[in-house]
Backbone as numpy.savetxt, mean C-alpha at the origin, in Angstrom:
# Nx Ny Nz CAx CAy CAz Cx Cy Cz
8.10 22.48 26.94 7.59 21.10 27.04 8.74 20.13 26.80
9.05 19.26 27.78 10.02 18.35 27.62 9.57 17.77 26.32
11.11 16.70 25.60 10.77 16.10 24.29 10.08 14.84 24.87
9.15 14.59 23.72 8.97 12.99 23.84 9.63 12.05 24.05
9.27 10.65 24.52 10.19 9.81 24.64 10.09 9.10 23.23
11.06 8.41 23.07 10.79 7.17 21.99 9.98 5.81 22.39
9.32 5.92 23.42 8.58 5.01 24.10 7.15 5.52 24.34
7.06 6.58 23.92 5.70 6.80 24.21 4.95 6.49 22.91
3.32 6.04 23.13 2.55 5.32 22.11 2.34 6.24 20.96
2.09 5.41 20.01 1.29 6.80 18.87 0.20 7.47 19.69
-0.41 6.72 20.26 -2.06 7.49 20.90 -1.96 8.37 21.39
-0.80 8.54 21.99 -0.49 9.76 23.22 0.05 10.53 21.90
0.42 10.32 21.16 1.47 11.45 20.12 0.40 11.96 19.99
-0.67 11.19 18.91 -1.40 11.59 18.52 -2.24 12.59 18.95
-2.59 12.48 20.13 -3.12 13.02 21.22 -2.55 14.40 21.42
-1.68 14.52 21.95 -0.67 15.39 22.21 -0.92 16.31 20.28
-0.69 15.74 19.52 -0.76 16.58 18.46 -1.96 17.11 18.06
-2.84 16.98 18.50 -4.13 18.36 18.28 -4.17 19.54 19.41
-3.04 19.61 19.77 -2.32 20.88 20.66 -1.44 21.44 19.66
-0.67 20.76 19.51 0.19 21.03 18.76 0.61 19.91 17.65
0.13 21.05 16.27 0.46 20.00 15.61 1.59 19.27 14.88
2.95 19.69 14.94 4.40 19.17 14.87 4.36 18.33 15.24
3.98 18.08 16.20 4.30 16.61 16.96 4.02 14.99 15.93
2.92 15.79 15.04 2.70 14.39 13.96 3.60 14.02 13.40
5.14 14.82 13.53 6.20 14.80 12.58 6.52 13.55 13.27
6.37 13.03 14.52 6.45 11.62 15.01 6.07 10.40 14.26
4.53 10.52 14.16 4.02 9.56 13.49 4.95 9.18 12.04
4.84 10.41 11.06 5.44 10.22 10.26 6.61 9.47 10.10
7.64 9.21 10.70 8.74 9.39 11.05 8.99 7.88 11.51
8.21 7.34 12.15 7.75 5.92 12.66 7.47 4.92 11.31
6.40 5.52 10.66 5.48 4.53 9.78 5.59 5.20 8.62
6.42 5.98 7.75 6.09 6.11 6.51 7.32 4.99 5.55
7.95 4.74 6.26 9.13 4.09 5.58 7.99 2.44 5.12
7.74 2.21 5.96 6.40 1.04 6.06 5.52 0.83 4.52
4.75 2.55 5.63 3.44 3.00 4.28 4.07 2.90 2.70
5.13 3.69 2.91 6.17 3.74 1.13 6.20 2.69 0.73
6.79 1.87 1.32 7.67 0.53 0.69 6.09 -0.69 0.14
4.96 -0.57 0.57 3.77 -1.01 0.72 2.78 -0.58 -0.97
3.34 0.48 -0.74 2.44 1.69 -2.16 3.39 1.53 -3.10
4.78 1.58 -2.72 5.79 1.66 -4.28 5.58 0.14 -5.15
5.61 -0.90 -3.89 5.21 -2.49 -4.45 4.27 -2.31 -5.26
2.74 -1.67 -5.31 1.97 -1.85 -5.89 1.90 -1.03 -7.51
2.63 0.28 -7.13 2.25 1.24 -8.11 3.85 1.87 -8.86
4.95 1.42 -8.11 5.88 1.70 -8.44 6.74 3.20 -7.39
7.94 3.89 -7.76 8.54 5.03 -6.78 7.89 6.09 -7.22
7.23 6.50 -8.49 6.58 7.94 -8.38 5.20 7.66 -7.71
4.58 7.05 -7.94 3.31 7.56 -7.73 3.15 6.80 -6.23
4.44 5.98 -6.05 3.75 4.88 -4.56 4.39 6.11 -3.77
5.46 6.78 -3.79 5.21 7.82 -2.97 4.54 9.00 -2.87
3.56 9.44 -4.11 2.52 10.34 -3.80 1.91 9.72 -2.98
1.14 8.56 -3.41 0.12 7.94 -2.49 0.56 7.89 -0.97
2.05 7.21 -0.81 2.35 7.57 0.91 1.91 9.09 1.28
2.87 9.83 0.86 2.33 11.22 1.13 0.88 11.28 1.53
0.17 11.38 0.57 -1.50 11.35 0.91 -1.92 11.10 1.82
-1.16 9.55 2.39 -2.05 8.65 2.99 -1.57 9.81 4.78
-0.96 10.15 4.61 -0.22 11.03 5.90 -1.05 12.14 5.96
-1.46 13.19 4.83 -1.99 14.20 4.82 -3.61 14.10 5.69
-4.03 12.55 4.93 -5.45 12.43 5.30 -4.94 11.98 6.93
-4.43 11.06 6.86 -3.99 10.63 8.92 -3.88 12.31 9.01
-3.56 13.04 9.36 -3.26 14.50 9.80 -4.61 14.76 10.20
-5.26 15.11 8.99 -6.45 15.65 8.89 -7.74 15.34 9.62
-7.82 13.71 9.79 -8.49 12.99 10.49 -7.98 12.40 11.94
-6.62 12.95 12.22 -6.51 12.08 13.81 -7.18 12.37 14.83
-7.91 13.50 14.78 -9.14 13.59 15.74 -9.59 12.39 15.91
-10.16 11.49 14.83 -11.04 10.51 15.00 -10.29 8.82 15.43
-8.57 9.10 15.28 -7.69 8.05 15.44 -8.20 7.82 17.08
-9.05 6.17 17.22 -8.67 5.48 18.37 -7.76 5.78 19.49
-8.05 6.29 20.54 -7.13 5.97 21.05 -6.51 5.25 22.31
-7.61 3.86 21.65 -7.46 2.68 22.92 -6.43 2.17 22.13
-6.35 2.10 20.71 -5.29 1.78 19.88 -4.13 2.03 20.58
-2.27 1.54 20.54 -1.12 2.04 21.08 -0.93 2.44 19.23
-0.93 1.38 18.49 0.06 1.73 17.25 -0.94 2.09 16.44
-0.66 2.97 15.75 -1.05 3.56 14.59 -0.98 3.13 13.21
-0.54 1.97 13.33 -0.18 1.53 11.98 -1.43 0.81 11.45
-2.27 0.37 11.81 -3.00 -0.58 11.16 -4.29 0.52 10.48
-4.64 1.56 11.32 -5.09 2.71 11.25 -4.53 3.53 9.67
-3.42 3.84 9.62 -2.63 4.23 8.56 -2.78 3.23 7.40
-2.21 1.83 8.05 -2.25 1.07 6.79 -4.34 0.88 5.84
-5.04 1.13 7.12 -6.28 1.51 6.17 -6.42 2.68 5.52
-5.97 3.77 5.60 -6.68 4.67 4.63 -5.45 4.89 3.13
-4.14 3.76 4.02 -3.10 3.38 2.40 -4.30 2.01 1.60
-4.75 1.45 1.85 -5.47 0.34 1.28 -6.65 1.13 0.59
-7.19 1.87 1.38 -8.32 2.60 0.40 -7.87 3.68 -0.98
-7.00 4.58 -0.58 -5.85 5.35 -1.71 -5.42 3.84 -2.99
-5.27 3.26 -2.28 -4.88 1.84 -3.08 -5.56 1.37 -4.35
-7.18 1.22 -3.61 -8.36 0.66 -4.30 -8.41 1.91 -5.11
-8.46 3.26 -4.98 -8.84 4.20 -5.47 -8.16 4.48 -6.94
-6.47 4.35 -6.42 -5.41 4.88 -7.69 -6.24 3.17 -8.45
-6.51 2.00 -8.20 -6.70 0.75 -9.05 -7.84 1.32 -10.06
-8.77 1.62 -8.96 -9.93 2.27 -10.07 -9.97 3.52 -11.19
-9.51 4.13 -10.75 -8.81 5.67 -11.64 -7.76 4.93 -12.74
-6.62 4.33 -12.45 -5.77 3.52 -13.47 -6.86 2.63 -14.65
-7.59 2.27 -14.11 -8.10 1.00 -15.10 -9.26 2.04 -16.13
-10.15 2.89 -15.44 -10.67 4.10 -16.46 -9.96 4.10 -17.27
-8.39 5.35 -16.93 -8.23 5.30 -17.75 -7.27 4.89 -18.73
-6.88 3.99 -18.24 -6.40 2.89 -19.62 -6.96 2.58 -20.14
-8.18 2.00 -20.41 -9.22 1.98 -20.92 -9.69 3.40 -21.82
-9.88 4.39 -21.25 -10.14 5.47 -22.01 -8.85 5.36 -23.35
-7.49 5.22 -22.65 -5.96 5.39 -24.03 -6.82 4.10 -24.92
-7.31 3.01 -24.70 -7.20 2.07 -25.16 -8.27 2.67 -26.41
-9.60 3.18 -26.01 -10.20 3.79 -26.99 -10.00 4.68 -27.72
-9.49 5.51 -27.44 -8.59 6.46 -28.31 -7.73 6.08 -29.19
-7.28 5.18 -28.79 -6.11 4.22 -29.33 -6.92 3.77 -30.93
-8.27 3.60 -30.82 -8.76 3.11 -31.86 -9.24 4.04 -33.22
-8.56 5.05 -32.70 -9.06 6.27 -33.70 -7.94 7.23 -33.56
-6.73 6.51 -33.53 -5.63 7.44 -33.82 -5.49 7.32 -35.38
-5.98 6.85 -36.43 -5.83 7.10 -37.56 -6.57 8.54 -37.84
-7.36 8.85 -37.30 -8.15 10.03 -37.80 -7.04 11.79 -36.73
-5.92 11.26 -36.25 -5.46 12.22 -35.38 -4.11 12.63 -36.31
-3.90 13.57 -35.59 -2.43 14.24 -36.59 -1.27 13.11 -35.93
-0.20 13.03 -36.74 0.77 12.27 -36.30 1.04 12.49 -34.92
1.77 14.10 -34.67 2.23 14.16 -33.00 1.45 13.74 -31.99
-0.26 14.03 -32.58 -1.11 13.31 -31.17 -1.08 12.40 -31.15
-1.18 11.07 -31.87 -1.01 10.01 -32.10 0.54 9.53 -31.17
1.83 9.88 -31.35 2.67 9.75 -30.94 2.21 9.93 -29.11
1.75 11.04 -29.23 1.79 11.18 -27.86 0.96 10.33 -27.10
0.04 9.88 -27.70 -1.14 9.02 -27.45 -0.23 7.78 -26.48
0.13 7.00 -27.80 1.33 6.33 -27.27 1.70 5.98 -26.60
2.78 6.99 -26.25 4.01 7.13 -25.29 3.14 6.78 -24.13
2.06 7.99 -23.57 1.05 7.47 -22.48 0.43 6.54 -22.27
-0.05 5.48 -23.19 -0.60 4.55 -23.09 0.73 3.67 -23.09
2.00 3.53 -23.40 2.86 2.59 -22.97 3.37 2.80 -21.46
3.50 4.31 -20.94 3.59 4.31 -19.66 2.66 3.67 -18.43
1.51 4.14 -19.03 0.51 2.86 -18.46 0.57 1.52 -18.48
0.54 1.11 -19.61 0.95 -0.26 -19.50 2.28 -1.15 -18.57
3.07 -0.18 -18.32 4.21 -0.44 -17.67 3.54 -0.06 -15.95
2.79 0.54 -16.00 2.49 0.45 -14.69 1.10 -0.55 -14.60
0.82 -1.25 -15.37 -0.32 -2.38 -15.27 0.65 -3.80 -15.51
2.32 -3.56 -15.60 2.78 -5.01 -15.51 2.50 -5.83 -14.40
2.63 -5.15 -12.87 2.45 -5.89 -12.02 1.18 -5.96 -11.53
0.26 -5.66 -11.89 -1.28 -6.16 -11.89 -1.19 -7.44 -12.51
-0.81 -7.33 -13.82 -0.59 -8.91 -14.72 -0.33 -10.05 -14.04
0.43 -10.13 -13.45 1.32 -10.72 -12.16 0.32 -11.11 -11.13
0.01 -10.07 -10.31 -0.98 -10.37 -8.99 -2.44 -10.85 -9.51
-2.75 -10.88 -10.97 -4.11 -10.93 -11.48 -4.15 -12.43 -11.40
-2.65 -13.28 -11.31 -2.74 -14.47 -11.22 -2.77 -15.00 -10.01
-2.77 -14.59 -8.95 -3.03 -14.66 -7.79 -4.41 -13.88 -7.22
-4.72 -14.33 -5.85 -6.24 -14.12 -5.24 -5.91 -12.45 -4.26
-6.46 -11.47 -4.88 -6.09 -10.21 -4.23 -5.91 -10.02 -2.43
-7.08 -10.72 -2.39 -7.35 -10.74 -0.93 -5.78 -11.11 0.05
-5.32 -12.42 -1.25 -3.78 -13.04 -0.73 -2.72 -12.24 -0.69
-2.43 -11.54 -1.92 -1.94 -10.11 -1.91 -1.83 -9.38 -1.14
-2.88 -8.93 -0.62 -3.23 -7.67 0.16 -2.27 -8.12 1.56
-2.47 -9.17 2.13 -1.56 -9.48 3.19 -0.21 -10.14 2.94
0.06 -10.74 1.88 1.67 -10.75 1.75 2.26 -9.30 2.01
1.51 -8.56 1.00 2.24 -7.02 0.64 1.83 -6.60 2.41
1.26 -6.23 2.95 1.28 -5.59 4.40 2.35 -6.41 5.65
2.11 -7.85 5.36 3.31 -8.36 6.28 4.43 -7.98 5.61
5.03 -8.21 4.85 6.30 -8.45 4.39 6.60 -6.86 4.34
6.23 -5.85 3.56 6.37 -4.52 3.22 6.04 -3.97 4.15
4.78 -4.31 4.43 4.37 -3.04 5.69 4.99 -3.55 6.56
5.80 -4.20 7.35 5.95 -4.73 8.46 4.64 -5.19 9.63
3.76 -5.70 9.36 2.76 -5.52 10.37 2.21 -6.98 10.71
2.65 -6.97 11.99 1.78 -8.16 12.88 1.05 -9.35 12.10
0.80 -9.87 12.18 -0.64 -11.34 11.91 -1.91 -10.42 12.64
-1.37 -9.96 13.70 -2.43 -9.69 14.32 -2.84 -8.66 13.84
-2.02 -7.39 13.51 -2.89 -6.11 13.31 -3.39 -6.09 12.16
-2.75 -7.10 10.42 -3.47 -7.76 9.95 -5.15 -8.02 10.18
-5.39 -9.15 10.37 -5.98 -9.41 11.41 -7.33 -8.47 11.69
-6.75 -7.78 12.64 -7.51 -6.77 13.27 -7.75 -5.58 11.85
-7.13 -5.22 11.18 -7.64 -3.83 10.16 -8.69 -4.93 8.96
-8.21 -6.13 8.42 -8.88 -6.33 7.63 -10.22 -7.34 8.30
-10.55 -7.26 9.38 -11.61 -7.72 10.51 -11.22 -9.32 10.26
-10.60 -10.40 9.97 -10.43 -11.77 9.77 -9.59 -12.44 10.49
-9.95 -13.64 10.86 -9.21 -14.45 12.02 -7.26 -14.32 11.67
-6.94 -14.56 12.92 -5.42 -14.81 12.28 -5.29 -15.96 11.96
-5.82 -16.79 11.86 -5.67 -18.06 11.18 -5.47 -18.29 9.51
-7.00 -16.76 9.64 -6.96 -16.92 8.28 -5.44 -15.87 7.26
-5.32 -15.15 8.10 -3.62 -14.38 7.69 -3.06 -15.25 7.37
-2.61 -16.18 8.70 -1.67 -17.62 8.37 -1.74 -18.33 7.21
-2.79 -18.77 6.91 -3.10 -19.47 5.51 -2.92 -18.63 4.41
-3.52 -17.75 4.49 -3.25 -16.36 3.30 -1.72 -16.67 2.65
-0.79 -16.08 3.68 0.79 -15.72 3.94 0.99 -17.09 3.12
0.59 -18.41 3.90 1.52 -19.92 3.36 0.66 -19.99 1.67
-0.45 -19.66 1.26 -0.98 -19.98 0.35 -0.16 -19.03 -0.72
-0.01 -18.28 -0.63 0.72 -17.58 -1.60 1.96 -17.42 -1.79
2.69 -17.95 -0.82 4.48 -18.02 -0.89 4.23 -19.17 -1.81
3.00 -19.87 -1.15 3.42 -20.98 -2.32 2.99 -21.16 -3.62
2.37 -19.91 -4.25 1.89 -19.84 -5.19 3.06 -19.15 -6.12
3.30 -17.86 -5.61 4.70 -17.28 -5.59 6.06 -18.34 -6.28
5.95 -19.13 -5.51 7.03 -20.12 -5.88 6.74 -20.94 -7.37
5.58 -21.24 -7.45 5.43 -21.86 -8.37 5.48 -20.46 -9.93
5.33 -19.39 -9.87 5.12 -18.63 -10.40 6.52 -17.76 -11.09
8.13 -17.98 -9.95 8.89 -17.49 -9.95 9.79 -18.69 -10.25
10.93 -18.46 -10.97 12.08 -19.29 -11.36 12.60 -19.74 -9.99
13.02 -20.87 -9.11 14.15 -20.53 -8.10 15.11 -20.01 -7.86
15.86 -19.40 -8.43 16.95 -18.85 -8.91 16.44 -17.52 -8.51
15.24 -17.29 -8.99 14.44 -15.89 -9.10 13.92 -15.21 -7.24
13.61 -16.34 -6.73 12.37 -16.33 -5.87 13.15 -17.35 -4.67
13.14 -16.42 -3.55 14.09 -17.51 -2.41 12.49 -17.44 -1.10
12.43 -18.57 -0.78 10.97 -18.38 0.15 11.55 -18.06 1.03
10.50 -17.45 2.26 10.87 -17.03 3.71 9.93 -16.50 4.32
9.68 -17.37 4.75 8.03 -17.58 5.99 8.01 -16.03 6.51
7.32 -15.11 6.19 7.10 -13.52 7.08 6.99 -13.93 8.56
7.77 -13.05 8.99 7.27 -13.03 10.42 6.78 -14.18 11.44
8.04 -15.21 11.21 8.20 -16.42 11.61 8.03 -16.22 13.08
9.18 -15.04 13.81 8.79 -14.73 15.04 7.37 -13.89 15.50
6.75 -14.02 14.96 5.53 -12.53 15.09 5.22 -13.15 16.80
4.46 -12.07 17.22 3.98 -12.31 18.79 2.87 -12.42 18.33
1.88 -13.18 19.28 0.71 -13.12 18.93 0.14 -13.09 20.10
């Protein structure tokens, strides 16, 4: 079988890969640099690249059902990274919450558990700094800074995965750079309109 081109769509990859399934090594290969950089923002480099990983395993598993009036695959991908997303948010906040109670009855524990208690509940906390942060901002606004800017993705495919006008992207994007700004030192924080050229 001749190689693929670098011009041919995900759909056809995709396609082509429930024959054979190597060929997903395409997809991958395209959009995980995207998916990563999207998941590490939120959760940090260990666990934002489990979650990429994942989010690939499940695309694998499910591209039977991948569209394929769709050409790009990304907006597709970037949903089942948004749901992994919501998921690690909900699992994190348990259980910190669980350290936090425990936390209240480490007097009755031997020293080392106690210590260890700790250590885990400060690692958590270090991964709930940048929640702190976005908690001051409107998630929804979030959700599309972090996919334009990180994910690389359209207004439009925006847009199109989270079902809302591009208008309303537009406003999203300007409402929170400028919230951003007010939030960040200048020195700290240099603005820059995402995807000034986007096609639409």
């Amino acid at each position: 079988m001749a190689a693929s081109s670098d011009c041919e769509s995900d759909a056809h990859v995709i396609q082509r890969s429930l024959a054979e399934n190597s060929v997903f090594t395409q997809i991958f290969e395209r959009h995980y640099a995207a998916i990563h950089r999207f998941l590490v923002a939120h959760w940090g480099p260990e666990v934002g690249a489990d979650l990429a990983s994942e989010t690939f395993l499940i695309a694998f598993d499910q591209r039977a059902r991948f569209d394929i009036s769709k050409d790009s695959a990304r907006p597709w991908l970037f949903g089942i990274a948004l749901n992994l997303n919501k998921m690690e948010a909900r699992r994190l906040h348990r259980e910190f919450g669980a350290y936090e109670r425990r936390g209240e009855r480490d007097e009755l524990l031997d020293f080392d558990d106690s210590v260890v208690l700790r250590v885990d509940a400060q690692r958590q906390a270090g991964r709930l700094q940048l929640f702190q942060v976005l908690n001051q901002l409107r998630p929804e606004d979030i959700t599309v800074l972090t996919m334009s800017v990180l994910g690389e993705m359209t207004r439009t495919e925006i847009a199109e995965l989270l079902d809302i006008p591009v208008g309303t992207v537009k406003s999203r994007l300007h409402r929170t750079l400028a919230a951003l700004r007010d939030l960040f030192e200048p020195d700290e924080y240099t603005h820059q309109d995402p995807e000034v050229a986007d096609e639409e």
